[in-house]
SEMARZA-731370 format. One record per residue (C-alpha): residue in one letter; x, y, z; residue number from 1. Coordinates in Angstrom, 3 decimals. Each point is the difference from the previous one (the first is absolute). Layout:
- aa/px/py/pz/i
- A/X/Y/Z/NUM;
...
! end
This chain:
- aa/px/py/pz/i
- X/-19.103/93.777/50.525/1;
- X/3.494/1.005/0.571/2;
- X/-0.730/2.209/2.633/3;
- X/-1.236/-3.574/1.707/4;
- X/3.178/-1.590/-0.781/5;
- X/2.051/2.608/1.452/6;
- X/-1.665/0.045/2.909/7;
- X/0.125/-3.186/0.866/8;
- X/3.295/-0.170/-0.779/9;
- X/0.895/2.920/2.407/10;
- X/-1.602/-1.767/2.644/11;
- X/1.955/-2.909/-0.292/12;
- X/2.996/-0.763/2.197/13;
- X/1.713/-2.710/1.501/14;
- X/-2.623/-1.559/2.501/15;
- X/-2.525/0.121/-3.136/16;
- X/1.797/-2.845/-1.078/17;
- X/-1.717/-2.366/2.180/18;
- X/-2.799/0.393/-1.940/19;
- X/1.288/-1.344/-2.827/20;
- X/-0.189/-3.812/-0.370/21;
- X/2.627/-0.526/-2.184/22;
- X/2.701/1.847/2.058/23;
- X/-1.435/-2.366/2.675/24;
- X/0.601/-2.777/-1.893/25;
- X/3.485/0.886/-0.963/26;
- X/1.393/0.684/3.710/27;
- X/-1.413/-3.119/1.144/28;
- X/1.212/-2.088/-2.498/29;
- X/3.462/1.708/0.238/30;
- X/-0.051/-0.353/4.024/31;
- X/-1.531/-3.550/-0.244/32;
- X/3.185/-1.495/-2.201/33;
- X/2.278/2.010/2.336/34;
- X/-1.749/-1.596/2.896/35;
- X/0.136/-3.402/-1.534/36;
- X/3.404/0.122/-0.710/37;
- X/1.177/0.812/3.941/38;
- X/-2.274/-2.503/1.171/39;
- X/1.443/-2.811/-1.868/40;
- X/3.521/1.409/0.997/41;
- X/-0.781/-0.432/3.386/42;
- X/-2.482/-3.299/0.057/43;
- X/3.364/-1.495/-1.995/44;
- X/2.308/1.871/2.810/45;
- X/3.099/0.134/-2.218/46;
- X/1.973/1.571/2.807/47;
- X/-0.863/-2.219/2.742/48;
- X/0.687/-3.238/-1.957/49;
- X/3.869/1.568/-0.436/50;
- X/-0.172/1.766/3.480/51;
- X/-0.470/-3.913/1.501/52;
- X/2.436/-1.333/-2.110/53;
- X/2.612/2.090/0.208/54;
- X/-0.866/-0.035/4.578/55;
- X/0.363/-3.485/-0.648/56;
- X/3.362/-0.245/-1.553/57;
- X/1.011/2.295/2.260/58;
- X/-0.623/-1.788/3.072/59;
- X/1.215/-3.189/-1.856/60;
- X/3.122/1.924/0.164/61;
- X/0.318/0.914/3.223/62;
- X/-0.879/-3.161/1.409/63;
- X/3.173/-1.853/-1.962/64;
- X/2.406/2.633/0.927/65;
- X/-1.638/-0.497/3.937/66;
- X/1.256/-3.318/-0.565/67;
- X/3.154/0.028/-1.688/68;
- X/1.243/2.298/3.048/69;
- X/-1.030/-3.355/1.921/70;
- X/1.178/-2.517/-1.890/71;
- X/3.465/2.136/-0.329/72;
- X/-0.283/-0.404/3.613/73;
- X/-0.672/-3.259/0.457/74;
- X/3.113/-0.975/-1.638/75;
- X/1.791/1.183/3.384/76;
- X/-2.409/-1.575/2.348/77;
- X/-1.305/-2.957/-1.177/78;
- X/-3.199/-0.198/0.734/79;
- X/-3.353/2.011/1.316/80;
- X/0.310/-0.241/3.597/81;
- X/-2.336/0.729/3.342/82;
- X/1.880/1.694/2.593/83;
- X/-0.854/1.057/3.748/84;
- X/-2.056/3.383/0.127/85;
- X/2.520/1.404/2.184/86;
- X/2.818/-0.702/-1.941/87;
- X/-1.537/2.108/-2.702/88;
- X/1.192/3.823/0.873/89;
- X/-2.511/2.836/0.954/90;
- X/1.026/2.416/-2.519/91;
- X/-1.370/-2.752/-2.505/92;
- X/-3.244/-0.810/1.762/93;
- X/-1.170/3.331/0.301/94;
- X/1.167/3.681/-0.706/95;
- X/-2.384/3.316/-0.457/96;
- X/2.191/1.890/-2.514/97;
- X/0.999/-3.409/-2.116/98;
- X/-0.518/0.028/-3.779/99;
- X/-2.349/-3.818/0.572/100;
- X/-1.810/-1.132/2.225/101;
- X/1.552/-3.016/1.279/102;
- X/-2.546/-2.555/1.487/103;
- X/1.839/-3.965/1.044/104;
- X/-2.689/-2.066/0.366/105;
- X/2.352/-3.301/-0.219/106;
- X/3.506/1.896/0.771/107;
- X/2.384/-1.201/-2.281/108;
- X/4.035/0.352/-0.415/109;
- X/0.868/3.644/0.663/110;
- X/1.675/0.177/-3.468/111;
- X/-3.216/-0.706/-1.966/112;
- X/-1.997/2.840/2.189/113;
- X/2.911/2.469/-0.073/114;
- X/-0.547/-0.921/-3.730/115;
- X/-4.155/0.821/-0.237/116;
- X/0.523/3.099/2.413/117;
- X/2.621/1.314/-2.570/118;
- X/-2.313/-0.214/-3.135/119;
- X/-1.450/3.838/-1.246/120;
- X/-3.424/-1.833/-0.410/121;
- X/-2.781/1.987/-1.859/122;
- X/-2.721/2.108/2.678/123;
- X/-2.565/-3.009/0.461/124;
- X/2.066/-2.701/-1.436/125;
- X/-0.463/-3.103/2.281/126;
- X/2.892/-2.372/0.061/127;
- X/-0.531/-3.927/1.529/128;
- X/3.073/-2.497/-0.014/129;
- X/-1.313/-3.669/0.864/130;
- X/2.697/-2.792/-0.090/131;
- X/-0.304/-3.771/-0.733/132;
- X/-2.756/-0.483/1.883/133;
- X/-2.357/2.682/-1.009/134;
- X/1.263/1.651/3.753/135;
- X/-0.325/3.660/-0.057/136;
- X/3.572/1.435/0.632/137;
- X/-0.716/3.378/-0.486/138;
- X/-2.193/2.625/-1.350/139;
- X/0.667/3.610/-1.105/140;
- X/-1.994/3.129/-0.965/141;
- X/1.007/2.902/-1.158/142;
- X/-0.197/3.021/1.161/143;
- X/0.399/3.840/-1.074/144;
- X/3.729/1.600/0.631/145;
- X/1.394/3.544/1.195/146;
- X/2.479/0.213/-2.257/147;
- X/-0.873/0.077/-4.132/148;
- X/1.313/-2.607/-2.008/149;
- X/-0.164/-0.438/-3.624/150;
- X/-3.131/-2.255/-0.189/151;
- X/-1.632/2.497/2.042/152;
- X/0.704/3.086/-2.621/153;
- X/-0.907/-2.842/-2.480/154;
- X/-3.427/-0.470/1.869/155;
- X/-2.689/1.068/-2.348/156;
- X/-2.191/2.691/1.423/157;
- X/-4.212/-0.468/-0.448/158;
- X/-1.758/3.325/-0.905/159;
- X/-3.676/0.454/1.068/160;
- X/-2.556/-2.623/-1.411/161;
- X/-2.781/1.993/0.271/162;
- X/-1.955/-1.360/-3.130/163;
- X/0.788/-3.748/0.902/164;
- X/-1.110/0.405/3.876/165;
- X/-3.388/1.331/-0.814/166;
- X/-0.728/-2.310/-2.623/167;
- X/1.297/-2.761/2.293/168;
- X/-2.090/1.660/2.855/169;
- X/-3.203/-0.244/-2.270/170;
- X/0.949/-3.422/-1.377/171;
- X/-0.022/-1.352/3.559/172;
- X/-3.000/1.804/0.758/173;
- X/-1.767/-1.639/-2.629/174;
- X/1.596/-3.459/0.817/175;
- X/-1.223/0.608/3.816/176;
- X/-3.300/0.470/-1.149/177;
- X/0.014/-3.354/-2.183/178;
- X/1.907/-1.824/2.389/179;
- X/-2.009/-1.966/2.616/180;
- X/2.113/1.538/2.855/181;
- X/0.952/-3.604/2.003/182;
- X/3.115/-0.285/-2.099/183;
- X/3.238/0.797/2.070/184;
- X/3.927/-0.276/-0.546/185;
- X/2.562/-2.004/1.498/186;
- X/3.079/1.990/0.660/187;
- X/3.357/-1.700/-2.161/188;
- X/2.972/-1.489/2.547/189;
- X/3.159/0.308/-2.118/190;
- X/1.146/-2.750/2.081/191;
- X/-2.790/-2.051/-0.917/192;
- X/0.757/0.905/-4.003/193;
- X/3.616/-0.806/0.224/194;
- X/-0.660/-3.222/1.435/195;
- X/-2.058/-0.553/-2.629/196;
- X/2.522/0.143/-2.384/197;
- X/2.789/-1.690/1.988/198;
- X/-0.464/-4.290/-1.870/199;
- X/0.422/1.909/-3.227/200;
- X/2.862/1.801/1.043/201;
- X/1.536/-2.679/1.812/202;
- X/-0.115/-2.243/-3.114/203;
- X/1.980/2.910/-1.691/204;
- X/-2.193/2.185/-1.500/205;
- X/-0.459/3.511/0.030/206;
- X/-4.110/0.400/0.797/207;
- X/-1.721/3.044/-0.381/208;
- X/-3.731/0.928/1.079/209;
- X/-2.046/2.588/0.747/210;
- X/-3.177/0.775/2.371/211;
- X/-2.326/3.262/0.788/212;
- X/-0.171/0.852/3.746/213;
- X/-3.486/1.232/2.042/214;
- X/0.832/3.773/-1.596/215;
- X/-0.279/-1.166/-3.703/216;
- X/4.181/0.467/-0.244/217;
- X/2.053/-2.662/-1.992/218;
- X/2.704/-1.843/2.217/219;
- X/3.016/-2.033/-1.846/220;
- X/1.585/-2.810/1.387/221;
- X/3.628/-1.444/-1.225/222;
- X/1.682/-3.339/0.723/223;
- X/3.668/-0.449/-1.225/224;
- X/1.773/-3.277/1.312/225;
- X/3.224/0.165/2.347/226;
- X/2.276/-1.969/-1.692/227;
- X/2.903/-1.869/1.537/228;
- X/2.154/-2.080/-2.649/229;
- X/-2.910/0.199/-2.257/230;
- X/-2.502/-1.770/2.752/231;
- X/-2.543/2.399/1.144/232;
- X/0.851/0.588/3.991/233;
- X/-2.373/2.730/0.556/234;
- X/-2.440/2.343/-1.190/235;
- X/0.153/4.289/-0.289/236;
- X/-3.532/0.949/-0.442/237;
- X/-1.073/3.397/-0.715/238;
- X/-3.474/1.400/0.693/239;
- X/-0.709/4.155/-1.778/240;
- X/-1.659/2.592/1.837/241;
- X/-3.449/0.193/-0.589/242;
- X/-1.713/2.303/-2.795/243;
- X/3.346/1.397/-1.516/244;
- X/-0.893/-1.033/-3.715/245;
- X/-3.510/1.119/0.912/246;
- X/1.423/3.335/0.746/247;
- X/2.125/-0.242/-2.818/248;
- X/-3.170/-0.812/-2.594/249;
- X/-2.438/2.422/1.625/250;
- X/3.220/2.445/-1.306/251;
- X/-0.465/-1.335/-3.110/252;
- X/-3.765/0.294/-0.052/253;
- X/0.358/3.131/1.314/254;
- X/1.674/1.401/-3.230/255;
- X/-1.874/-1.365/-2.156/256;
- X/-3.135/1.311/1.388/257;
- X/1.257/3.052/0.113/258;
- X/0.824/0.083/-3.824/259;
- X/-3.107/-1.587/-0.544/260;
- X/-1.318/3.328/1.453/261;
- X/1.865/1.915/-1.642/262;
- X/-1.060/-1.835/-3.264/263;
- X/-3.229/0.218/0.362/264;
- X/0.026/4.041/0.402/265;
- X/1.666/0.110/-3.051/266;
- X/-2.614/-2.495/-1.952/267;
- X/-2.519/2.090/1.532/268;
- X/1.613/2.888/-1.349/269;
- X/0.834/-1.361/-3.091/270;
- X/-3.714/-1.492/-0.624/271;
- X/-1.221/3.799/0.830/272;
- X/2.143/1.281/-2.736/273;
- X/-1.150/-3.103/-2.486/274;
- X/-3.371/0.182/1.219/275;
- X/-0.157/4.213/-0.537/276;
- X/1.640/-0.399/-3.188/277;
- X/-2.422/-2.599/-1.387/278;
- X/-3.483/0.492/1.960/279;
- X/-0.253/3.180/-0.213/280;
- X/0.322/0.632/-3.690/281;
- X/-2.854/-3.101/-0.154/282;
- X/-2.285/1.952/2.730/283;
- X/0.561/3.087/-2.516/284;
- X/-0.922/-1.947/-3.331/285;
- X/-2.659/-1.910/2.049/286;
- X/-1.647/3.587/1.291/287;
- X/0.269/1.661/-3.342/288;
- X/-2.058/-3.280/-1.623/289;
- X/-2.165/0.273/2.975/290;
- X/-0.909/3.536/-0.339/291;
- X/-0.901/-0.494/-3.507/292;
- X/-2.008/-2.910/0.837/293;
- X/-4.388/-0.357/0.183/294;
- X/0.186/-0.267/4.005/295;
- X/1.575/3.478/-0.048/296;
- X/-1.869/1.474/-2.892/297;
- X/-1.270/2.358/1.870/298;
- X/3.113/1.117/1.659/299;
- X/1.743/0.668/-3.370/300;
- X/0.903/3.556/-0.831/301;
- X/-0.921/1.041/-3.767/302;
- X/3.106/-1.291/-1.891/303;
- X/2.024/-2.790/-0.976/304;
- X/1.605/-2.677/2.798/305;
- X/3.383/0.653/0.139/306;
- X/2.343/-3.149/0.564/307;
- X/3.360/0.784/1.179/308;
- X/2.680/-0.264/-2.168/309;
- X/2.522/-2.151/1.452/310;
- X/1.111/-0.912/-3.486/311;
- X/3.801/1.021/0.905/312;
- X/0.096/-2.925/2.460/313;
- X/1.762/-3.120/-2.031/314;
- X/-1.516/-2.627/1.731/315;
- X/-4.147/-1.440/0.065/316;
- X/-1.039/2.871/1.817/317;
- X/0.770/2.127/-3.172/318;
- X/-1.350/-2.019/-2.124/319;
- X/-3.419/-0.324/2.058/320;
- X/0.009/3.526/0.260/321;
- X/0.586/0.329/-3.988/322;
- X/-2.353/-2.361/-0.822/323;
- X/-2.854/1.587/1.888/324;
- X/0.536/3.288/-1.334/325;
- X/0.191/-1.700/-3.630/326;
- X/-3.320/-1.440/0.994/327;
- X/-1.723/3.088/1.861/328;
- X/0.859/2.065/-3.183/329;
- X/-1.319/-2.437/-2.690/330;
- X/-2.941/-0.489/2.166/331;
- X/-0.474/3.483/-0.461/332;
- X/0.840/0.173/-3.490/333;
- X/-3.071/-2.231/-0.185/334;
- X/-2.634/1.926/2.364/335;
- X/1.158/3.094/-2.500/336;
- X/-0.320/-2.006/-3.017/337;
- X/-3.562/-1.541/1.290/338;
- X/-0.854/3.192/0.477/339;
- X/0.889/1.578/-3.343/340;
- X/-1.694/-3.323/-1.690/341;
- X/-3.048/1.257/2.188/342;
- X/0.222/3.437/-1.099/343;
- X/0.194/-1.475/-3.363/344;
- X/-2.709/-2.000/-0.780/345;
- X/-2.173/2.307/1.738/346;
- X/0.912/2.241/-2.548/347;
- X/-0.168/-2.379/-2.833/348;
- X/-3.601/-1.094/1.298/349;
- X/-1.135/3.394/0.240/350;
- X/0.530/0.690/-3.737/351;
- X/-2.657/-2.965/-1.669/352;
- X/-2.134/1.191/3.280/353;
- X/0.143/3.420/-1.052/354;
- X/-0.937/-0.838/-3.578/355;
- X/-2.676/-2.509/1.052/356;
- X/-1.694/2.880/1.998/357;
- X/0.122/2.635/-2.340/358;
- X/-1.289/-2.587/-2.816/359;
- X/-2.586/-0.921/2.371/360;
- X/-1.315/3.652/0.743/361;
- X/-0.215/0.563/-3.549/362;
- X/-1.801/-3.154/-0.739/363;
- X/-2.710/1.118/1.379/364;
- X/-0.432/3.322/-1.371/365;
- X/0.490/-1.600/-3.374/366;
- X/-2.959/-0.327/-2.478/367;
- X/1.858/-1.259/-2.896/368;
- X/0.509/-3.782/-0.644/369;
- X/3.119/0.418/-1.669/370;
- X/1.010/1.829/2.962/371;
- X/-1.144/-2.272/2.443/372;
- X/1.572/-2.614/-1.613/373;
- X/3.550/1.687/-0.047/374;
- X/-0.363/0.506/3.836/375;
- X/-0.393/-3.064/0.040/376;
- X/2.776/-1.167/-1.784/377;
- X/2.305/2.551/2.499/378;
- X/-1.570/-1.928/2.897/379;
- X/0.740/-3.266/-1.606/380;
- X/3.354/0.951/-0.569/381;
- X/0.811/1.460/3.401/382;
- X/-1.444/-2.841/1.936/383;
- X/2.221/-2.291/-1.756/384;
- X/2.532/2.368/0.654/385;
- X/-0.564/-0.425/3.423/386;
- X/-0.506/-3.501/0.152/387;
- X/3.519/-1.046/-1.947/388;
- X/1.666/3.069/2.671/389;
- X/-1.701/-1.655/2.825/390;
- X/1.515/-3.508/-0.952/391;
- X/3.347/1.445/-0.729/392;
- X/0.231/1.682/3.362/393;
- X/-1.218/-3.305/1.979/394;
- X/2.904/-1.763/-1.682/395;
- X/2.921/2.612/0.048/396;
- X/-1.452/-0.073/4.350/397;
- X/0.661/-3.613/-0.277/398;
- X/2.902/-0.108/-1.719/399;
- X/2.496/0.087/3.089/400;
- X/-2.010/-2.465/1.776/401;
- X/-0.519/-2.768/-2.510/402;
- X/3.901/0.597/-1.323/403;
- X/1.077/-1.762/3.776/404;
- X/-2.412/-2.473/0.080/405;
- X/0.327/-1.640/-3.547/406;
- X/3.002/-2.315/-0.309/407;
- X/2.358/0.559/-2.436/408;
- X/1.232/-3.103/-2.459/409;
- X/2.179/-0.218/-2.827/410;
- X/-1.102/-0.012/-3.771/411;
- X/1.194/0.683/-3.110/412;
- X/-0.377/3.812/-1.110/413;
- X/0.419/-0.190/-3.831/414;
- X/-2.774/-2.472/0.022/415;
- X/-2.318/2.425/1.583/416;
- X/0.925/2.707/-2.258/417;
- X/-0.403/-2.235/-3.161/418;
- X/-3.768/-1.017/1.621/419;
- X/-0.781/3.880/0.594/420;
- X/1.206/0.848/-3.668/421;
- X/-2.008/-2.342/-1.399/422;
- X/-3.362/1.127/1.432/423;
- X/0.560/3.730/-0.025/424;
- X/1.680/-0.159/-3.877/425;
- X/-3.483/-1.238/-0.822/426;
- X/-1.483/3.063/1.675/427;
- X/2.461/2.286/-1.668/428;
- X/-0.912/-1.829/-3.654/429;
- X/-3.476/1.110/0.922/430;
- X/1.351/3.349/-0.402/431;
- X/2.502/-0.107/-2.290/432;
- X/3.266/0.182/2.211/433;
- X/2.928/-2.077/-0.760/434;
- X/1.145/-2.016/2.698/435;
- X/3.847/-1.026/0.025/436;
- X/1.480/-2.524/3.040/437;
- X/3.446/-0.627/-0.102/438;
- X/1.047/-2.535/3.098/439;
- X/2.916/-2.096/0.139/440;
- X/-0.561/-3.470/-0.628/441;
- X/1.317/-1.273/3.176/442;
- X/-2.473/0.077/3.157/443;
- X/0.928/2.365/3.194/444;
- X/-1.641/-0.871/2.728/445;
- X/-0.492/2.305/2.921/446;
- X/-1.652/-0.458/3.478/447;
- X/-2.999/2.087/1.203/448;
- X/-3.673/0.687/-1.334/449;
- X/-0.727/-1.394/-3.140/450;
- X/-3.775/1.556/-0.053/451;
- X/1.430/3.658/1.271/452;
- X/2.597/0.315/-2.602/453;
- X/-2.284/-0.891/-2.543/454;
- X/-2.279/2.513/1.162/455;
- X/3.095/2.497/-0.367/456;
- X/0.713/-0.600/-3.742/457;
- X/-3.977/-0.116/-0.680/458;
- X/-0.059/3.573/1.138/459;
- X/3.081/0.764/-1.758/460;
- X/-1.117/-1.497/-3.042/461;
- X/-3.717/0.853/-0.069/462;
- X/1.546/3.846/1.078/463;
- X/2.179/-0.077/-3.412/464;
- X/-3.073/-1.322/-2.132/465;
- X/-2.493/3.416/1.531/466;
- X/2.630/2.010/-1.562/467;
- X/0.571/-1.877/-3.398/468;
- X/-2.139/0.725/-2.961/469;
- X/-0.477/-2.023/-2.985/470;
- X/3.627/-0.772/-1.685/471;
- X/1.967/0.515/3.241/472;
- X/1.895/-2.573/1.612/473;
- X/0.541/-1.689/3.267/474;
- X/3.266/-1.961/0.725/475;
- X/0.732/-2.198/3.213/476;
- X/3.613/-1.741/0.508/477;
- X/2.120/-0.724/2.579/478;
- X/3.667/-0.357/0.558/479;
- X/1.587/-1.742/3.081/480;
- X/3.248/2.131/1.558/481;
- X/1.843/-1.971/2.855/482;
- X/-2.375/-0.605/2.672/483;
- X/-2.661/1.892/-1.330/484;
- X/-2.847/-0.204/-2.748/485;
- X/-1.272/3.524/-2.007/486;
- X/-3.306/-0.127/-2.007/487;
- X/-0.656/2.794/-1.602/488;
- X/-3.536/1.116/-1.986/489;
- X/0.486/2.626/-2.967/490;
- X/-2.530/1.679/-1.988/491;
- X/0.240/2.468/-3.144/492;
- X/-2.584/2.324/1.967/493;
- X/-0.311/3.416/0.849/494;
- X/2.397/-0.659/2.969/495;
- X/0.383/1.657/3.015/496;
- X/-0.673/3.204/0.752/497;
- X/3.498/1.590/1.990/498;
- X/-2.063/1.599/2.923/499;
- X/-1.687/-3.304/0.566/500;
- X/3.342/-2.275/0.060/501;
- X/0.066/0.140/3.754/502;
- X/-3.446/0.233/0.766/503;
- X/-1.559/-3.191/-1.970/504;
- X/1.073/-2.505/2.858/505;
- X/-2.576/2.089/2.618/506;
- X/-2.992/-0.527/0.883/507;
- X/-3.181/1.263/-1.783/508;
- X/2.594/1.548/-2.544/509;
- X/-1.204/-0.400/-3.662/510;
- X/0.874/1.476/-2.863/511;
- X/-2.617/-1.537/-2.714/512;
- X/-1.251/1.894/-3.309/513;
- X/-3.592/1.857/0.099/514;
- X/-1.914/-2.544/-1.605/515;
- X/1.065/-2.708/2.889/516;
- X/-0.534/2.120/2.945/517;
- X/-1.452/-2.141/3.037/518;
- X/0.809/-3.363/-1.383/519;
- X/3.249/-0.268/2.260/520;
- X/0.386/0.260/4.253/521;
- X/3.563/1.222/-0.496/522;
- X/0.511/-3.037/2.416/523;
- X/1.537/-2.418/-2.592/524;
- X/3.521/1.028/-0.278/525;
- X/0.281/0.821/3.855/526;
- X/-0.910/-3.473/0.675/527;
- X/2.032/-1.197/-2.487/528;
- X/3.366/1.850/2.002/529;
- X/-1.116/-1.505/3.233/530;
- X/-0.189/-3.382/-1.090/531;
- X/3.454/0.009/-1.942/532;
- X/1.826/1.980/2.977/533;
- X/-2.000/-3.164/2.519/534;
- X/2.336/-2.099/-2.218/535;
- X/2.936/1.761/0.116/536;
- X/0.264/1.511/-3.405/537;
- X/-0.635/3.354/-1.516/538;
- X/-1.799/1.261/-2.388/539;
- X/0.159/3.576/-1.905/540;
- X/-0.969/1.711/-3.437/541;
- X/1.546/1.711/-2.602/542;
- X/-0.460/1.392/-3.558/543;
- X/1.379/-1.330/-3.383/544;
- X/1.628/2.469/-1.770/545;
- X/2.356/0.217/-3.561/546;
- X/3.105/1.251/1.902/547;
- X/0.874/0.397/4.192/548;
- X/1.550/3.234/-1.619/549;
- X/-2.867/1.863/-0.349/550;
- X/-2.227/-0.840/2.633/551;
- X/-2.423/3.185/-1.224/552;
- X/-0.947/-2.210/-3.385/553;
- X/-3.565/-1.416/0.040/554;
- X/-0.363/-3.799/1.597/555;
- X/-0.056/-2.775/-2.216/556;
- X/-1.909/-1.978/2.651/557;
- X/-0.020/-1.202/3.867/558;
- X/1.703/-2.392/1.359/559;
- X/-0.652/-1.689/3.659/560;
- X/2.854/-2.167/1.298/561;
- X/-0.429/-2.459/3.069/562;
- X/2.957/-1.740/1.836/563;
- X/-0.284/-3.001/2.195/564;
- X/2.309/-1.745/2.030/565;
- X/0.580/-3.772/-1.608/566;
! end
């Protein structure tokens, strides 16, 4: 059996845990709240909600500074003006290394271009400037410089997305597959956007709004009023370049994926360690019960099944362990004790058998009638022998069973008692023993078998009256202590002989005088222990003597003394 055990458990390793369905269970349950928890983070998108704000402010921004630079100039001007083309100069119109991209599509006073052509606009950043009229005066877009600025070294740089571009690959795989395919994309015209927003700005409003071009990228569009002595005499609207915030969230995503990767090695990990720690001490008990069970009877090496002890571990798993090795040994206690009772009454049934044969054989050799009729007498006796053994044994078998079944109720003990003295005092009259109760006046009531504990103090009492002779005495009482009850039967008997103090609770064991040889099982006081100890109480014998001093003097009597639980 333990050989078994150790070899399975030398087998084991790491992959054998996917064998095991409760380490299973643990790592997905563990991965499956990790995995719920990042999917709500990013189904609420946390980050993007803030990412657009923030973009949006920003651009909000921009867009009122665009036009405070205008309206500062305005002040000197007077008023958005269309000029001749050619008055505008070339180095405005167009220039390869200039910061912006200058295009006049209505070419206005040089002062307002000079103006747009200064600005350090953002890489994409379109810029339109429509006046009164919703007339385009000018549009910008910026474009990258040589030389490094500080919102350039302020630029935030985008690592690899590797984890959100494959699962955005496979998302739009999937969606191409459910999509009906005759769906297409119109291509966003910041022009068109910031017209869009031009009545609201013009009735002095700042307007935001935002729009997803033909790639999937988010596009921002800002509308700030020009104002000139608090009257709106133009509009600055600002269009972003397309996808940044995308960019920015796949970032975002990005990360977290990657911790999210990084978490779940470690749950996995984690759930090994939990799962090793907790499965495999189960698949240990489990085998050990297993081995000792019918389907691997034949399997079983001579011996005992040994259950691990894991009894050092403070948590269930040491307990379970405990428990079944508590249980495996009692069950064994009781296979040894079945045994011995086996042993026993074929022993005790060989004896009357023995005697009936012998009397048997010489029956018929006898010639006598007086001897005949003494053989029979022997046979009479030992087949009553045998039957009141027989009976015994059926109910001591029984005992255990019918113990669990009955119910147990409360009743009043001292009332018992009085009913038990009062039949067996008549019995004792009979033969001249005095019998002497002495119970408290007050009832105690106790909860469990009314008919087995009566069955207790009839074999106490009927025990104590086999050993009285005429002018002896018998006395029950009973004392309550705390929360328990004593009864107690004396006699003035022979007592107890000392050898036989820690026998007389066995089975079989009798010590009876010569003249009432076969009239007792040896059952009656071994029943009697198993039915107090099935109620929690003891049970145990003594002898009365003149003095505990001298514990050599001769008994005055015995006395039995039973303990229940009240």
């Amino acid at each position: 059996m333990d050989y078994e055990l150790r070899d399975k458990r030398a087998k084991r390793g790491l992959i054998s845990i996917n064998r095991s369905p409760l380490a299973r269970k643990i790592i997905t349950f563990n991965l499956l709240g990790l995995v719920v928890l990042v999917a709500g983070v990013l189904y609420l998108n946390p980050f993007r909600d803030s990412l657009l704000f923030q973009r949006e402010r920003g651009l909000v921004v921009e867009a009122e500074l665009i036009a405070d630079v205008f309206e500062a100039q305005l002040e000197q001007v007077g008023e958005l003006q269309i000029v001749d083309p050619e008055d505008v100069p070339d180095v405005f119109l167009s220039e390869s290394e200039a910061e912006t991209e200058l295009v006049a599509v209505a070419p206005a006073e040089p002062n307002f271009v000079e103006t747009l052509a200064d600005l350090h606009l953002p890489v994409g950043l379109e810029v339109f400037i429509f006046d009164a009229d919703e007339l385009l005066i000018a549009s910008s877009v910026g474009q990258p410089r040589d030389e490094v600025s500080p919102k350039d070294v302020l630029q935030r740089e985008v690592g690899s997305t590797i984890i959100t571009d494959m699962l955005n690959s496979l998302w739009e795989g999937v969606s191409g597959l459910i999509a009906k395919g005759d769906e297409f994309s119109v291509p966003l015209d910041a022009e068109v956007m910031a017209r869009t927003l031009y009545p609201v700005a013009m009735s002095g409003t700042t307007q935001v709004s935002n729009g997803v071009d033909q790639n999937g990228g988010t596009v921002f569009t800002v509308a700030t009023p020009i104002l000139q002595g608090g009257v709106p005499a133009g509009v600055v609207a600002i269009t972003s370049a397309a996808g940044e915030l995308d960019e920015l969230v796949r970032a975002e995503r990005e990360q977290l994926l990657q911790m999210f990767v990084i978490a779940i090695l470690v749950s996995i990990g984690l759930s090994l360690v939990l799962a090793s720690t907790i499965a495999n001490p189960l698949s240990d008990l489990a085998t050990a019960a297993e081995l000792g069970g019918d389907g691997h009877g034949k399997n079983v090496k001579p011996g005992r099944v040994r259950i691990p002890d894991l009894t050092a571990r403070p948590d269930e798993i040491g307990r379970l362990s405990g428990a079944l090795r508590g249980m495996v040994a009692a069950l064994y206690d009781r296979i040894d004790a079945n045994e011995q009772f086996a042993a026993d009454v074929a022993h005790e049934i060989k004896n009357p058998l023995a005697s009936l044969r012998s009397a048997i054989g010489t029956l018929r050799l006898a010639k006598k009638d007086e001897h005949r009729t003494k053989l029979l007498d022997v046979i009479d006796h030992d087949v009553r022998r045998l039957d009141r053994l027989v009976s015994d044994i059926s109910n001591a078998s029984r005992l255990d069973s019918e113990l669990v079944k009955e119910e147990e109720e409360s009743f009043d003990l001292l009332k018992m008692l009085r009913n038990l003295a009062e039949y067996l005092g008549n019995e004792g009259s009979d033969k001249g023993v005095e019998f002497i109760t002495d119970l408290p006046p007050d009832p105690i009531t106790i909860n469990g078998l009314e008919a087995r504990l009566a069955q207790v103090f009839v074999n106490l009492i009927t025990n104590a009256l086999s050993f009285c002779e005429e002018g002896d005495a018998i006395r029950v009482w009973a004392r309550r202590r705390e929360n328990r009850v004593l009864v107690v039967i004396e006699d003035t008997g022979p007592g107890i002989p000392e050898q036989a103090l820690s026998k007389i609770f066995k089975r079989f064991y009798s010590e009876r005088p010569e003249n009432q040889f076969g009239n007792n099982s040896g059952l009656g006081l071994a029943i009697s222990k198993q039915i107090v100890e099935a109620h929690g109480g003891v049970i145990w014998a003594e002898n009365i003597r003149p003095t505990d001093a001298d514990v050599t003097s001769d008994p005055l009597g015995a006395r039995f003394v039973v303990g229940l639980p009240v």
